[in-house]
ZAMARGU-4260 file (C-alpha; in steps of 0.2 Angstrom, whole numbers, plus 5000, padded with zeros to 4 digits):
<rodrens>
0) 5040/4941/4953 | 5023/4947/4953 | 5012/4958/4964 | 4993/4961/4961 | 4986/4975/4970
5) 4968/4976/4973 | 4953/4984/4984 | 4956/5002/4976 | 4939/5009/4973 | 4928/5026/4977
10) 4925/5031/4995 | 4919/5048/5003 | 4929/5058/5014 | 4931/5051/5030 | 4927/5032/5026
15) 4940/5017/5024 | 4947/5005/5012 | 4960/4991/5013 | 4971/4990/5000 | 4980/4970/4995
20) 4993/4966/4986 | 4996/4947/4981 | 5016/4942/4978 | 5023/4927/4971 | 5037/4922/4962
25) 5050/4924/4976 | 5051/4919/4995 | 5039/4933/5001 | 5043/4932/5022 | 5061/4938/5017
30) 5056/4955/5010 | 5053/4970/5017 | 5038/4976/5007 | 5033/4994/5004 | 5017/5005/4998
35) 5018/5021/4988 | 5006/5031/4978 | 5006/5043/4964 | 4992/5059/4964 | 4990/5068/4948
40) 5002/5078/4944 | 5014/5073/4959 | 5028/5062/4961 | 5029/5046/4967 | 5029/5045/4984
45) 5032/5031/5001 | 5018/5029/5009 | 5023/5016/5019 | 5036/5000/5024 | 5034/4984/5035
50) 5047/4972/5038 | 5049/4956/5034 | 5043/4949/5051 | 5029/4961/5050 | 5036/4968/5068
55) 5041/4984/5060 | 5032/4997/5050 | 5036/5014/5044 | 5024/5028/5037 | 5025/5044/5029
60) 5019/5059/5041 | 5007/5064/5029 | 4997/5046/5034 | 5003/5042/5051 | 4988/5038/5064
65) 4976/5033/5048 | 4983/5020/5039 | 4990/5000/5045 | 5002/4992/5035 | 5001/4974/5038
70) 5006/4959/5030 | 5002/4940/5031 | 5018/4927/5027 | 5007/4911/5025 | 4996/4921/5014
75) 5010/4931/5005 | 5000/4948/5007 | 5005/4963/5012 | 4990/4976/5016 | 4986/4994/5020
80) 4972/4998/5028 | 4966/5015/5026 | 4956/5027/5037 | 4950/5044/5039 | 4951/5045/5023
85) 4954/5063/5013 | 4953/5070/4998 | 4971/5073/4996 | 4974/5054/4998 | 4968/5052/4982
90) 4981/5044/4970 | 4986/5026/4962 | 4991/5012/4976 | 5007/5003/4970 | 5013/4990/4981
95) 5035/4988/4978 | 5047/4974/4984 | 5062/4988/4987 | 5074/4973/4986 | 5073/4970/4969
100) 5064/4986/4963 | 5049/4975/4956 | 5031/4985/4956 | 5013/4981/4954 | 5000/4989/4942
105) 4993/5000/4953 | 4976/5000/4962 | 4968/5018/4960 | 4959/5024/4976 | 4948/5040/4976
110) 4941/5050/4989 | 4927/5061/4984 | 4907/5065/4989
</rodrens>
């Protein structure tokens, strides 16, 4: 198994970024995949969830009404689109296949003027 996360970056308060994270190594449409992140000095925490179909998703309250998970089965990528950002949402992006506790790098995304 292996997921690449990509499109972390710098952005100021208020602007966007769409995170992706490449899977392979296992049938991807079959999976519920999952976002969380980690700020300094906090724990890990859930972002988010989609399932496999891509007909569900789940978010934290904390990111409800400005970030989109989605995910494309042909491509096998799962995305989270981020908006509105703030300052508090800065953290490392790790994309997570709950199923079999497999984890990317990380992507690191920070908001900031």
């Amino acid at each position: 198994v292996q997921l690449v996360e990509s499109g972390g970056g710098l952005v100021q308060p208020g602007g966007s970024l769409r995170l992706s994270c490449g899977a392979s190594g296992f049938t991807f449409s079959r999976y519920i995949m999952a976002w969380y992140r980690q700020a300094p000095g906090k724990e890990r925490e859930l972002v988010g969830s989609i399932g496999s179909g891509g007909e569900t998703t789940h978010y934290a309250d904390s990111v409800k009404g400005r970030f989109t998970i989605s995910r494309d089965n042909a491509k096998s990528t799962v995305y989270l689109q981020m908006n509105s950002l703030k300052a508090e949402d800065t953290a490392v992006y790790y994309c997570r296949l709950p199923t079999l506790n497999e984890w990317g790098q990380g992507t690191q995304v920070t908001v900031s003027s």
